[in-house]
N, C-alpha and C positions, 0 to 999 in steps of 0.2 A: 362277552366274558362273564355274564351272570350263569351261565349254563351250570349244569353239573357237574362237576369236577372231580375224579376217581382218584385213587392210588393207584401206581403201574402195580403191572404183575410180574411174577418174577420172569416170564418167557420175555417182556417189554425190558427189562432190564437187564436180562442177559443180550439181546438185540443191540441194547446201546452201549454197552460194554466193549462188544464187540465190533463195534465201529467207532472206537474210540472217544466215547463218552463218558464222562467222570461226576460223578457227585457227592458233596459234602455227607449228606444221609437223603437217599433215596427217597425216605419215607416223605419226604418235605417236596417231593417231585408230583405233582397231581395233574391230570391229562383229562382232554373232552373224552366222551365215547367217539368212535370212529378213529383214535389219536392213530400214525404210524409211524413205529419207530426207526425206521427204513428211510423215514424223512430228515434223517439227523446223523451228524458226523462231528465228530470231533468239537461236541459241545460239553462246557462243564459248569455244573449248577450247585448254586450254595444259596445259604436262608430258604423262604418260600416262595416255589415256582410253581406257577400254573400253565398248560399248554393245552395251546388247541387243535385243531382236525387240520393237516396238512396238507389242502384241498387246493386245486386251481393252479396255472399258469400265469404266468408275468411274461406279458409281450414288449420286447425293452426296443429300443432304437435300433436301426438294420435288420430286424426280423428273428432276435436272438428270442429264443426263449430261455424262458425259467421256471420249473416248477418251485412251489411253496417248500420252504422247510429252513431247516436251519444248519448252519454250518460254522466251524472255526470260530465260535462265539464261548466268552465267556457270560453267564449269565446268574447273576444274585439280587434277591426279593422281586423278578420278575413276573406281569403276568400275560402273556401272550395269546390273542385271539386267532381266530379263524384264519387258513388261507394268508400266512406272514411267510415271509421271506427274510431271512436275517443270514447275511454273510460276511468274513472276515473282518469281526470285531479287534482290532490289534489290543486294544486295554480291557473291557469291561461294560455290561452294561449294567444301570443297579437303581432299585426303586422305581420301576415304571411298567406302569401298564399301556401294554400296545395294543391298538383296538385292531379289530379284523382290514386284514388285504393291504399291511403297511409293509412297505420294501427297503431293508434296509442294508445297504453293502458296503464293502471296504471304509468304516470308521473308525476312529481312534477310540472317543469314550462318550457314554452316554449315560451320566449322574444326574440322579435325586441325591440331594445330601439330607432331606427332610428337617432344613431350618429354611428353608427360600421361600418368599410370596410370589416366584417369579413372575418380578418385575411390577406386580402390580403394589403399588403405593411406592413406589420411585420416583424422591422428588427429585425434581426438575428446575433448577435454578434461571430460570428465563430472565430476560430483560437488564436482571441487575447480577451480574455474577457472584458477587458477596454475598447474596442472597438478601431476601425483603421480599421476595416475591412469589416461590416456592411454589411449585403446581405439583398434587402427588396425581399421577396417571394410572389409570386401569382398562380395564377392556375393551370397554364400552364410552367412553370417553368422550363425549363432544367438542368441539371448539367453543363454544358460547358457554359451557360449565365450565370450561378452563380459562376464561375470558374471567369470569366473574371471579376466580379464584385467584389470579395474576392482577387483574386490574381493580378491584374492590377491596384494594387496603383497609382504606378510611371506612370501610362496613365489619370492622372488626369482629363479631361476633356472627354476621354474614360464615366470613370465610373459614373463622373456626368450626362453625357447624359441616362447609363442605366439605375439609381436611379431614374431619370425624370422619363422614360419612365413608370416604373412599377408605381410610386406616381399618377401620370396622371390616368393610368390606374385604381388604389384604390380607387380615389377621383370618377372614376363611381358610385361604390357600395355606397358610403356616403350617409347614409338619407333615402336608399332605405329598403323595408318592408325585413323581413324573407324569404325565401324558405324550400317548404320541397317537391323534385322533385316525381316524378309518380312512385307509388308501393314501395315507400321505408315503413320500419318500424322502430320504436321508442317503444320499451315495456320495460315496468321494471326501468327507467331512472329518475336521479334526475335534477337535476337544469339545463337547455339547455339555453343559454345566446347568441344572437347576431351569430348564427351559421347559415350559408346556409347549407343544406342538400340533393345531387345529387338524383336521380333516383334511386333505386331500394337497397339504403343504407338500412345495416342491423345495428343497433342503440337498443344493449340490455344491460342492465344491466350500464350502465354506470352513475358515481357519479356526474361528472360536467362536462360542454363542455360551453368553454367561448370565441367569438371571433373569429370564424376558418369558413373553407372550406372546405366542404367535398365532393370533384368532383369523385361522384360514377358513371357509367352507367352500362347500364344493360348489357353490355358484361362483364364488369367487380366491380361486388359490392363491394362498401368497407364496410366493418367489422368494427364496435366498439363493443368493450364488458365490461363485468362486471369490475365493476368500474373502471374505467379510470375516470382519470383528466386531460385535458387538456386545454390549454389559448392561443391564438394565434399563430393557427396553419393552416397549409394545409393539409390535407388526398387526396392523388393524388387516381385516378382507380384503385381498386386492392390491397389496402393496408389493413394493416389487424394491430389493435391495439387493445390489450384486457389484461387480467390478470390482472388488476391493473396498468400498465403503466403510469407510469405523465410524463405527455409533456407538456414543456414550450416554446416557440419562436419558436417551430417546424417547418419543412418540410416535410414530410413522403412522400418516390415517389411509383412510381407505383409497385405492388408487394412487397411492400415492410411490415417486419413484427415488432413488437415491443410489448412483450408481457412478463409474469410473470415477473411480478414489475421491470421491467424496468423501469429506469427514464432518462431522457435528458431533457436538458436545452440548447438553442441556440443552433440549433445541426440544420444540413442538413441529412438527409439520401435520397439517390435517390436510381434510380431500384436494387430491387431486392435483397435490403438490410434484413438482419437477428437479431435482436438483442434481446435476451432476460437476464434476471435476475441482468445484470449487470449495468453501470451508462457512460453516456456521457456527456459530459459538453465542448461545442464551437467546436465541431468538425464538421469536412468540409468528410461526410460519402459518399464517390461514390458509385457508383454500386456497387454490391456484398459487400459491408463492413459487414463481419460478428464476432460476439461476443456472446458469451451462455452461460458463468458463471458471479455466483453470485461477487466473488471476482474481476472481472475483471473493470478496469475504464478505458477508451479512454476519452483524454482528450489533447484539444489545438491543435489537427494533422489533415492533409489532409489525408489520405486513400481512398483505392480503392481495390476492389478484393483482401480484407484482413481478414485471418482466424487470430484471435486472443484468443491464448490460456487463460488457468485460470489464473489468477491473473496478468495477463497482464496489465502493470500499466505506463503512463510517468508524469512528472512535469515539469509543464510550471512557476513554481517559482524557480529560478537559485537565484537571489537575492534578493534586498528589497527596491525594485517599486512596486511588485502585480505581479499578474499571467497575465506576459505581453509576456512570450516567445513559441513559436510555433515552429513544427516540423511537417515535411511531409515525409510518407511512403509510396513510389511509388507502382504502380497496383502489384496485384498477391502477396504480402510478407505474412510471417507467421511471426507471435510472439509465443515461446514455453511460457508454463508454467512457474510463477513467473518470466518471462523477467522485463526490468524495462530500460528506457531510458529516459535521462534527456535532456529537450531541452534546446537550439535549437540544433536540428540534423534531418539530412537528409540521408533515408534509401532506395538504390538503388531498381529497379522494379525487381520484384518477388525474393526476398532475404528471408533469414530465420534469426530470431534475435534471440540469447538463452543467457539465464543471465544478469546483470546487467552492464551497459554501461554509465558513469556519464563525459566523456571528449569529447560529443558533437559531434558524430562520422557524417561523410559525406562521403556517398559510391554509391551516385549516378553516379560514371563515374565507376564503376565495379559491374554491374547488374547480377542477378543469383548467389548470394555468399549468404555464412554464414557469421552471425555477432558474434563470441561467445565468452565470458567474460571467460577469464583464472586467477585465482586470481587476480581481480580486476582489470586486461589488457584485453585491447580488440582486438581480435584476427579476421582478418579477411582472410579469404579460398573463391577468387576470381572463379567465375563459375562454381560451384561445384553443383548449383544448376538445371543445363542442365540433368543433367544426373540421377535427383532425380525422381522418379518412384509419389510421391506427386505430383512434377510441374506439369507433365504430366495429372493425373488425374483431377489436378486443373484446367488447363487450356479443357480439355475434359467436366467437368461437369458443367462447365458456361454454354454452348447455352442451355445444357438441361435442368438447373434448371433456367430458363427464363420462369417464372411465368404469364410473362402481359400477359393478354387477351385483353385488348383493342385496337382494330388495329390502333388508335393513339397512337403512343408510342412518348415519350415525349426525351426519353435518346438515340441518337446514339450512341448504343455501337458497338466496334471493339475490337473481341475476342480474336485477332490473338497470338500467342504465342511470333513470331519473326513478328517483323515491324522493318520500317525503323527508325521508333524512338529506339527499345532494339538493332537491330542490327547497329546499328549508335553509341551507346554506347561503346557496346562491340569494335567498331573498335577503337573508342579513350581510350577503358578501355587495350588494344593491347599494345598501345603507350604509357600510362603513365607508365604499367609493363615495357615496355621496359628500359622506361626511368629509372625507380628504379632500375631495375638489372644493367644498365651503370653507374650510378652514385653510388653505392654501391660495384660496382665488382662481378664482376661472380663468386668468391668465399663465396661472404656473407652466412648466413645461414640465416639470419633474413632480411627485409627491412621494416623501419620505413615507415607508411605512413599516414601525420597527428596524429592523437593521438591514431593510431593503428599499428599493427603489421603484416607484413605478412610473412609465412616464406617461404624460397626458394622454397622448393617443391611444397609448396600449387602456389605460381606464376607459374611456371613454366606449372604446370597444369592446373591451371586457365587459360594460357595462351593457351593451345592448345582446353580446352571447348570451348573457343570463336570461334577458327579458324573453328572448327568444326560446327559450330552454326552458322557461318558466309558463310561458302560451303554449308550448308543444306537453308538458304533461298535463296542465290542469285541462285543457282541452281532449288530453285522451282521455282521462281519467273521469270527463264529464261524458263523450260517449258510447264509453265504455258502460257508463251507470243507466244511459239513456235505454239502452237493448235495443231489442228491433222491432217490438210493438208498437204500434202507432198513440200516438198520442194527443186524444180529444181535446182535452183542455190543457188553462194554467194552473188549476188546484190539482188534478191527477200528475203532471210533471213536477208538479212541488213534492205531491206522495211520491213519486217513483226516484225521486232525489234524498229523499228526508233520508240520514243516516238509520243506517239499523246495527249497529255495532256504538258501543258506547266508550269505547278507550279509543283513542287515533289524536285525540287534539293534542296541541303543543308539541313541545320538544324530539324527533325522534333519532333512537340510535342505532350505529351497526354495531352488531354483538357478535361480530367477527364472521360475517356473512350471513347473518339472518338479521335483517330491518324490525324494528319492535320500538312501539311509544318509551321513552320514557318511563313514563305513568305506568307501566305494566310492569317493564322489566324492577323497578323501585319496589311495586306491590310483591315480585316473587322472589324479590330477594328478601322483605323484611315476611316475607311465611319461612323462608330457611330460619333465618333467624332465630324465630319465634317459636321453630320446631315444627308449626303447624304441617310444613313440606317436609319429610324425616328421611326420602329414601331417593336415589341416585336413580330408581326407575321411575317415580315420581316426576322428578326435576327433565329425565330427557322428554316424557311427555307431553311434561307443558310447551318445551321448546318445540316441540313436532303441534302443538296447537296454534300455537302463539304462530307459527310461520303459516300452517293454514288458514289463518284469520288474516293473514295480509292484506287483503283486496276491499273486502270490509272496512280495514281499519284504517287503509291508504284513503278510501271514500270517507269517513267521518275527519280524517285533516283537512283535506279539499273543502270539505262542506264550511269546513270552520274557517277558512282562507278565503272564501268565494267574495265578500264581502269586498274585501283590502283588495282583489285582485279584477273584480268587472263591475263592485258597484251594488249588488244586490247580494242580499240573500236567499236560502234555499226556499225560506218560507214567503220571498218575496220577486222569486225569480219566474221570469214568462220565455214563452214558444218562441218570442222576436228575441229574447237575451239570448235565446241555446243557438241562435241562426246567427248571432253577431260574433259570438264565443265562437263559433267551429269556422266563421269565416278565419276569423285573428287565430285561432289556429293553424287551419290550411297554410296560410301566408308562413306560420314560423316554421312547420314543416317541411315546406318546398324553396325557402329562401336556405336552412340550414344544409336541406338535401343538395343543393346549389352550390353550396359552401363544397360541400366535400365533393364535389362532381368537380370544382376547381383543384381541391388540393389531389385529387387524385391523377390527375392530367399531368401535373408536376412530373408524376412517372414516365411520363410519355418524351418529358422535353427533350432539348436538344443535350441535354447537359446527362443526360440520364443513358444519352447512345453512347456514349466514349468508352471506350475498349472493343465497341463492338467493330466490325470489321475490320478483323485484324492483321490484315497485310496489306489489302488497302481500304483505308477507312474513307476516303470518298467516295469511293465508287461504291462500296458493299457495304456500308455499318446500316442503313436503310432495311436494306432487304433480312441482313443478318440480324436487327434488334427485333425487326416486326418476324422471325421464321420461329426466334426466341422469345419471346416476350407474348408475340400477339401486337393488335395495335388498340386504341382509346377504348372508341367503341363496342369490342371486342369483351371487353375482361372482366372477368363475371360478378367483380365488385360494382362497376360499374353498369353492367345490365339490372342487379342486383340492387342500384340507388335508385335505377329509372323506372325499375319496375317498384319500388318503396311510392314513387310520387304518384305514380299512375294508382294505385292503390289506396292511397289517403285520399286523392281528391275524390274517388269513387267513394269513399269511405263517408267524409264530410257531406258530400250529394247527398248518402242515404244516411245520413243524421239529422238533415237540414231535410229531407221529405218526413222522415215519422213526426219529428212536428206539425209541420207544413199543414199537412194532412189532415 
């Protein structure tokens, strides 16, 4: 639409005349070279219009064609590119430029009012619905910027600098016209209000869009569908909203889906989110946050890489100030069916919650456990969840159902099952069991802890899932550093171990799917602070470093742990220590790979055939569960474990010879 743009002439204007086209003053009508006025009917123009070359066919569904042009449209301060297609406008369209080979048929209305930022600096009242915690979202938006802005209260001058940043940025869009990017389409659509619309957006059937951003491209389109409601919103690349959906104060990230009459209000969802049927209200949704019944509400909590059963329900009203209390459920956790947790409570990374839990439970320093309500006590079984044959799968079927296509991706995520953050845990979740069983006696049967219960056996074994869980990654992570060069001596294995990355010690956190020291994330929030960091391209960059430094900086924790964990240090460690290390490896590997080769046999029992052979189930449930199912041996989780074992021990050999050697 930058081209050169003419006054019609008066043969062009008796052409449109006469096929019933109408204009406020003509003179305000300006046209590419090539324009034909033969491509229009029954259009009528007010303010300033610009038109382009009514060039090319539209190949629609069933093999209809359509040539470009425009018809039955009203059109005011528009500027229209190349090769558009615009048909039965029922209202008006006004303030927008449409970029070349956009299709757009039977609409109601399509307004700039030129006071909207659409959508971008819409805050978002997450977590706390009164507000205290306020996220303003824009285009380009990460999870871990929105992290720091929701959860970095107490950095007051942190978060006012990131509020600036994105308001600054909003107050661009003020005052400016509509967008509707190249190739995208709009058919069947009602009321379109103060909306940008990306590239190659698919815009059908949909009842209202008020206020938003739709950052589609053409590697990755975003999807709207039949009727959706939405108001001040972002649709990131890849997202996919349809069925009836109403979204209010939204963020939708990339991949991300929300469909048969879902509703949320003040709600984040980043990548690769799942949500249908059910209802969100201030929720802070990471990656993978998924949800797919009707009965289910998530409501007031931070989540991540969360399947949440049917009727999965919490309450952020304890008392009677308003729905002011918040809870967070760390990456990877399930909720079973009818669960029910009442905030504030905090739910350890990748745990399983079952039944109703009302005394506020906090089980972040004992990650990989069951939460489960025993008559109205809440009963917790520490690391029980290592050896769950789900975990596994769960943590296997993230990378694959990683839906972006847009090779900008907006989310660092870190898939990792064990990091320095879960296995950092598990070492002080060590400690505090210790601690309980010394101050209760090694005869207890029970150990109070907080407003739950744990009992002997379940510590005890929880206790040794850790230790186990705790040998399987320092042991990867040590030959993983080792390579596959061979290695003459103890002084070149000390070099070939000595960290080379200088942040990783101490404390690390998830920043809402990206793992990062501490120490790092502390240094980049006081450069916001300080001004030093000034600009929202800045800040996603660091995040996209900071995640490729992982592996580096997972190796400078290890290095700094090795001591506490085999005895030596890096600068003190030999060829017979890496041969004892990868043996006490192997062992944690192949005993946990054990573990779930057990729980997954469960599948197989006898208890697991009922309903099958269903007229007569002696004779037939046999043949009918193994025609359905497959039988043990068989199923590709399980070829999938065996082949896991066969492969480590191969692995360990060729750890234990580049020493050796």
């Amino acid at each position: 639409m930058s081209e050169f743009r003419r006054a019609l002439t008066e043969s062009e204007i008796s052409i449109l005349e006469s096929r019933g086209c109408t204009a406020k003053d003509w003179r305000n009508v300006k046209v590419a070279d090539g324009f034909n006025p033969l491509k229009l009917k029954n259009v009528h123009f007010s303010g300033d219009v610009s038109l382009g070359r009514f060039d090319g066919v539209f190949h629609r569904p069933g093999g209809l064609e359509r040539e470009a042009g425009i018809s039955d449209a009203t059109l005011h301060n528009v500027n229209v590119g190349n090769g558009v297609y615009i048909a039965k406008v029922s209202n008006y369209i006004a303030n927008y430029d449409i970029a070349d080979g956009v299709y757009i048929d039977n609409i109601g209305l399509l307004v700039g009012t030129l006071d909207s930022t659409f959508g971008i600096g819409t805050e978002v009242s997450v977590l706390n619905e009164t507000g205290g915690r306020e996220v303003p979202i824009y285009e380009r938006m990460s999870a871990h910027t929105a992290y720091l802005a929701a959860m970095y209260r107490h950095r007051s001058e942190l978060v006012r600098r990131l509020v600036t940043m994105v308001k600054v940025h909003a107050d661009k869009s003020f005052g400016s016209r509509g967008k509707v990017g190249a190739c995208a389409e709009i058919v069947n659509a009602g009321a379109i209000n103060n909306v940008n619309i990306g590239e190659y957006a698919r815009i059908k059937g949909v009842a209202r869009l008020t206020d938003g951003t739709i950052s589609s491209v053409k590697a990755d389109p975003v999807f709207v569908g039949r009727d959706v409601i939405a108001e001040g919103f972002i649709f990131a690349s890849g997202a996919k909203v349809d069925d009836g959906a109403v979204i209010t104060h939204c963020f939708v990230g990339q991949a991300s889906q929300l469909s048969h009459l879902f509703s949320a209000h003040d709600s984040l969802f980043f990548a690769n989110c799942a949500c249908e049927n059910g209802e969100a209200a201030a929720i802070f949704g990471g990656p993978y946050t998924v949800t797919m019944h009707k009965s289910s509400l998530l409501i007031a909590g931070m989540f991540s890489f969360l399947n949440a059963g049917s009727g999965s329900n919490q309450s952020n009203h304890m008392y009677k100030l308003g729905p002011i209390h918040q809870g967070v459920v760390e990456r990877g956790s399930k909720t079973t069916s009818d669960s029910y947790i009442l905030w504030p409570a905090k739910i350890g990374a990748f745990s399983l919650v079952m039944g109703r839990h009302v005394n506020h439970p906090d089980t972040s320093r004992l990650p990989f456990s069951y939460l489960i309500e025993n008559h109205g006590d809440s009963f917790l079984v520490p690391g029980v969840n290592l050896r769950s044959v789900g975990t596994i799968r769960d943590a296997q079927k993230w990378p694959r159902r990683d839906k972006r296509r847009d090779p900008d991706l907006l989310d660092s995520i870190n898939f990792n099952l064990l990091s320095p953050y879960t296995v950092g845990k598990m070492m002080s979740g060590i400690k505090l069991l210790n601690d309980l069983e010394r101050t209760a006696g090694l005869t207890a049967d029970r150990f109070a802890f907080q407003t739950m219960t744990i009992d002997a056996r379940a510590l005890r074994k929880g206790r040794g899932f850790y230790r186990m869980a705790i040998d399987k990654f320092m042991g990867n992570s040590v030959i993983h550093r080792l390579g596959k060069t061979p290695i003459e001596s103890d002084e070149a294995l000390q070099a070939r171990l000595r960290p080379t990355h200088a942040a990783g010690e101490g404390k690390w956190v998830d920043v809402c799917g990206l793992f990062a020291p501490k120490s790092e994330i502390d240094a980049l929030c006081a450069q916001i602070a300080d001004g030093s960091l000034a600009s929202l391209e800045e800040l996603e960059a660091r995040w996209k470093a900071l995640h490729a430094d992982y592996y580096d900086m997972e190796w400078t924790w290890v290095a700094s742990h090795l001591e506490a964990w085999c005895g030596k240090t890096v600068e003190t460690i030999t060829r017979a220590d890496i041969v004892a290390i990868v043996e006490r490896w192997r062992e944690s590997v192949v005993t946990l790979d054990r573990m779930l080769l057990d729980d997954a046999a469960k599948e197989y029992s006898l208890t697991s055939r009922t309903g099958f052979g269903i007229d007569s189930p002696d004779e037939d449930a046999d043949e009918d569960f193994n025609n359905v199912r497959g039988d043990f041996d068989s199923d590709p989780f399980v070829l999938m474990v065996k082949e896991h074992i066969e492969k480590k021990s191969a692995l360990g050999d060729q750890a234990i010879s580049i020493v050796e050697n």
